[in-house]
C-alpha distance (Angstrom), angle and dihedral (degrees) to the residues before:
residue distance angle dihedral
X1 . . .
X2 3.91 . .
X3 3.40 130.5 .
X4 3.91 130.9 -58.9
X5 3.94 89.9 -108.4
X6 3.75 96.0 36.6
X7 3.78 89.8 55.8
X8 3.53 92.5 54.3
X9 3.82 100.0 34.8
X10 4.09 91.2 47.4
X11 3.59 117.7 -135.6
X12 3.79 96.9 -85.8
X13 3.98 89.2 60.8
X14 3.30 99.9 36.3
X15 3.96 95.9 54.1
X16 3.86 83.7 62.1
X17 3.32 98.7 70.5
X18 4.13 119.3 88.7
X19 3.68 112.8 -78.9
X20 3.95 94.0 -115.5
X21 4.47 86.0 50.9
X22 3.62 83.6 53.9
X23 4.02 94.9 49.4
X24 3.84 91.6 47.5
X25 4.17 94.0 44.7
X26 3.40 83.4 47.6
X27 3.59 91.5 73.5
X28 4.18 110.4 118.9
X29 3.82 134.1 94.5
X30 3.76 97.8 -68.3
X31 4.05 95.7 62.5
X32 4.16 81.8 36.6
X33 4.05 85.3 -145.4
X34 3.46 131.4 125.6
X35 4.20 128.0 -167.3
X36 3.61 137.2 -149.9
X37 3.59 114.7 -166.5
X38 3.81 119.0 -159.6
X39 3.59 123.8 -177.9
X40 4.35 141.2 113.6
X41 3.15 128.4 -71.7
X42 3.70 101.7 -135.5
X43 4.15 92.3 -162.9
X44 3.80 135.6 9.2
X45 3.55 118.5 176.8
X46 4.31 143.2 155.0
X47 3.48 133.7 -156.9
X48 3.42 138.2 -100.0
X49 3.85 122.1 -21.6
X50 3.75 95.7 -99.2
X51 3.87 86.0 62.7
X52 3.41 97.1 64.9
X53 3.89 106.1 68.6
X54 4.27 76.1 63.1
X55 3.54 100.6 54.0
X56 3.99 84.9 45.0
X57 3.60 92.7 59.0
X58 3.98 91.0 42.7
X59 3.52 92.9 51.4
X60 3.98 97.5 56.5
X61 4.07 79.3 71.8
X62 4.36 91.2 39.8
X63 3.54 87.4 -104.3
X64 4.07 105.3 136.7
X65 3.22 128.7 -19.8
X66 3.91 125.7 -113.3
X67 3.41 103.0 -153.8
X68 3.66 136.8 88.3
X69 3.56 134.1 -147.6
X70 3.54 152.1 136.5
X71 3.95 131.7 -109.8
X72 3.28 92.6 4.5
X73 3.71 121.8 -179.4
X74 3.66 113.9 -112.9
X75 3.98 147.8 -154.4
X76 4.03 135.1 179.6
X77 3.23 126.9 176.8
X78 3.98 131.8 -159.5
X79 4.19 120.8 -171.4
X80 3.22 125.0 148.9
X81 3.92 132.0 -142.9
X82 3.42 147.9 165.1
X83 4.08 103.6 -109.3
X84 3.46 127.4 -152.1
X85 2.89 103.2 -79.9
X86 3.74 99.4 54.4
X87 3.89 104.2 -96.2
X88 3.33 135.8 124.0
X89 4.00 110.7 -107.4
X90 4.01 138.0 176.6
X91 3.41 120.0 -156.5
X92 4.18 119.6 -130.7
X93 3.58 99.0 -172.1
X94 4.07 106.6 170.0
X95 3.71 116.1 -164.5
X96 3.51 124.5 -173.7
X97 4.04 125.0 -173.9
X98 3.39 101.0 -147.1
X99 4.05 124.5 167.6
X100 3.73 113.3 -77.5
X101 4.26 94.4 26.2
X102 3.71 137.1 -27.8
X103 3.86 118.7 -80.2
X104 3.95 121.3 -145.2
X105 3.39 126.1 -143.3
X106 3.86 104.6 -164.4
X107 4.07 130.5 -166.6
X108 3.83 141.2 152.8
X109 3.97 120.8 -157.1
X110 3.86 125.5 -159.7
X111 3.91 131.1 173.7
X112 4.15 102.4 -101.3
X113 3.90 102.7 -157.3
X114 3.41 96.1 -175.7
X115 3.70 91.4 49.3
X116 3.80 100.4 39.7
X117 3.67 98.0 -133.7
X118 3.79 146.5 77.9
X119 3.84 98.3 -77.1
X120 3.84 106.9 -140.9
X121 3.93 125.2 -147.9
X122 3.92 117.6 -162.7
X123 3.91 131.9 -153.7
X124 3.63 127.2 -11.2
X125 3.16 101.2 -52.8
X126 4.00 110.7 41.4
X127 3.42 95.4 -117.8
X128 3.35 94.2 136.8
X129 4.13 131.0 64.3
X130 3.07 136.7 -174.9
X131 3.63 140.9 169.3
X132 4.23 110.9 -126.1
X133 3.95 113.6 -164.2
X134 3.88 105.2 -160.5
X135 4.04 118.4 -163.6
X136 3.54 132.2 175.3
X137 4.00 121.1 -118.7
X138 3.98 127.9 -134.5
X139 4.18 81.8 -106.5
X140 3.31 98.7 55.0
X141 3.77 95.4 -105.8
X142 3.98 118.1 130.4
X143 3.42 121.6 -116.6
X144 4.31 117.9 -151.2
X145 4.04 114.9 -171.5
X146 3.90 127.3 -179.6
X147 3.85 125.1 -127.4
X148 3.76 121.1 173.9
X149 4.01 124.6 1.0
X150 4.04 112.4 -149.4
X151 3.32 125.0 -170.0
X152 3.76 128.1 -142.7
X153 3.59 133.5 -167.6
X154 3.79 121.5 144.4
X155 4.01 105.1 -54.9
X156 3.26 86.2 -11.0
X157 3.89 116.2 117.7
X158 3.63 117.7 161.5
X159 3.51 138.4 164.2
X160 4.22 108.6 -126.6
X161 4.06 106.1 -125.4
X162 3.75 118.1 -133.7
X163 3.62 91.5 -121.9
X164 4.38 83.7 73.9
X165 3.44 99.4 18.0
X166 3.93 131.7 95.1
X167 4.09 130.2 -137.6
X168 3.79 108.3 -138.6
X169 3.79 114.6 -153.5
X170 3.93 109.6 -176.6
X171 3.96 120.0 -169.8
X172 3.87 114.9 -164.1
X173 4.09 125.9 178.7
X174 3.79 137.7 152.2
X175 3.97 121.8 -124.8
X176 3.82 107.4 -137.5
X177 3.58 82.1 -166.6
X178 3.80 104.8 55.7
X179 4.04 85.2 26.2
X180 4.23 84.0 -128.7
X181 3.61 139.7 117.2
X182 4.07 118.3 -106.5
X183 3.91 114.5 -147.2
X184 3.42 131.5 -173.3
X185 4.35 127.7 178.8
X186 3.58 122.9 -168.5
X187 3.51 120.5 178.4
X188 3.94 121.4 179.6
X189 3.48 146.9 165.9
X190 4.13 117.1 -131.7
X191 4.14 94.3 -138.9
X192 3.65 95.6 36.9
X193 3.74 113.4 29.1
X194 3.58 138.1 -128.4
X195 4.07 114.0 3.5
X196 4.09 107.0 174.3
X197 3.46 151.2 -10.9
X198 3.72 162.4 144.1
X199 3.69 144.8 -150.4
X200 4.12 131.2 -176.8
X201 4.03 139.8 117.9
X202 3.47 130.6 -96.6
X203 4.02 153.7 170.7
X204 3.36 143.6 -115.8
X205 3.50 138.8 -142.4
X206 3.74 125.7 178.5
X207 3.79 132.0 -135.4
X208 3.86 138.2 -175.5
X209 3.77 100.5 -102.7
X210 4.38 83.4 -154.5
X211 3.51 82.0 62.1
X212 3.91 115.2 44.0
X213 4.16 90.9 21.4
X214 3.78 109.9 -169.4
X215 3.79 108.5 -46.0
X216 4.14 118.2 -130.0
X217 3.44 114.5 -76.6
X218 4.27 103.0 27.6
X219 3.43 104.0 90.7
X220 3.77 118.8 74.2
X221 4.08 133.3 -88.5
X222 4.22 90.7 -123.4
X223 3.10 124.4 10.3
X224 3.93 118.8 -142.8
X225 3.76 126.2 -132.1
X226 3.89 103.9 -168.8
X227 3.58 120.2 91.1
C-alpha cells in the first residue's frame, strides 16, 4: 500500500516530483513516518473586507484564517492514522502564531477511490469536502488543485455552488539552495476574486509515527464518512 498521494498520482507522476516532496507525501502507515514542518510564513493575506465576516465564521471550526500578517512563525503537521471509520488519513494541521493568539488551520486527507482523488476534510468537524487533484510539475514542484466542495452537516449533503465557494490552487517546491520547502496557498472565488492565502519556507523533520502516535488534540471532533 503506498501513500494517499502516490495512489492517486501513480508511480510515474509521483516519481517526478523532488526527492524531499516525495519523502514528505510519503507520509502514511506504510513509510510509518510522520513530519512536522516549521518554518515563516513570509505573507498571509485575504481579500476584500466583505470576505472577512466568512473567514471569521470558517475559522470558529480552524477552517482559514482571518488574519494577515507578515513573517509569521509557522507549524504543519503530518501523522497518519487509521480513523474511525477504517481509512487511512494524514493529518494537515497548519498553525500559525500570529499576534494576539495562534490560528489553526485544520485538515484530514484520505485516498477516495470512487472519486479518484485525495478526498479533503476541513475544520474540526469534517464538514467540509473537497476533492484535491495533486500533479507533479516539469521542476519537480507539486502541484494541488480543488474540484468539488460538499458540505456535510447531519442529513445534510450538499454540493457547495461556485457562486460561495473558493478554488484552492497550492504550489509546493524544495530549495536545494536554502535546503527548505517553498509553499504557496491561493484560495479564490471565480465571481469575486481572490479570498485567502499564504506563502513562506519551511523544514521538516521526521518522526516514527509508532512512536509519537497522534498527540491529544490533532485529530478531528467528528469524523465524516461520506466521500
Amino acid at each position: 500500500m503506498t501513500s494517499i498521494f502516490q495512489r492517486v498520482m501513480g508511480d510515474r507522476a509521483f516519481n517526478r516530483l523532488h526527492p524531499q516532496l516525495r519523502r514528505r507525501f510519503s507520509v502514511g502507515l506504510e513509510s510509518g513516518e510522520a513530519c512536522t514542518g516549521r518554518g515563516v510564513m513570509d505573507r498571509i493575506w485575504h481579500g476584500p473586507a466583505f470576505v472577512k465576516p466568512f473567514l471569521a465564521l470558517g475559522a470558529s471550526r480552524n477552517i482559514l484564517v482571518p488574519r494577515t500578517g507578515t513573517d509569521t512563525p509557522f507549524t504543519i503537521e503530518n501523522v497518519p492514522y487509521v480513523d474511525s471509520h477504517g481509512r487511512e488519513t494524514v493529518t494537515f494541521v497548519r498553525t500559525f502564531a500570529l499576534p494576539g493568539g495562534p490560528r489553526r488551520f485544520d485538515a484530514t486527507m484520505v485516498h477516495s477511490p470512487e472519486r479518484d482523488c485525495v478526498l479533503d476534510y476541513l475544520g474540526t468537524h469534517q464538514h467540509l469536502a473537497t476533492d484535491l487533484h495533486p500533479t507533479a510539475e516539469p521542476d519537480g514542484s507539486l502541484l494541488i488543485r480543488s474540484g468539488e466542495h460538499r458540505f456535510r452537516e447531519g442529513p445534510l449533503d450538499l454540493r457547495v455552488p461556485a457562486l460561495i465557494g473558493g478554488e484552492a490552487e497550492v504550489r509546493e517546491s524544495f530549495d536545494d539552495s536554502t535546503g527548505r520547502f517553498r509553499i504557496r496557498v491561493r484560495v479564490t472565488n471565480r465571481y469575486f476574486g481572490p479570498l485567502f492565502g499564504y506563502e513562506g519556507s519551511f523544514t521538516a523533520e521526521y518522526s516514527d509515527v509508532d512512536a509519537c502516535g497522534v498527540r491529544a488534540g490533532l485529530r478531528p471532533v467528528r469524523e465524516e464518512e461520506r466521500a
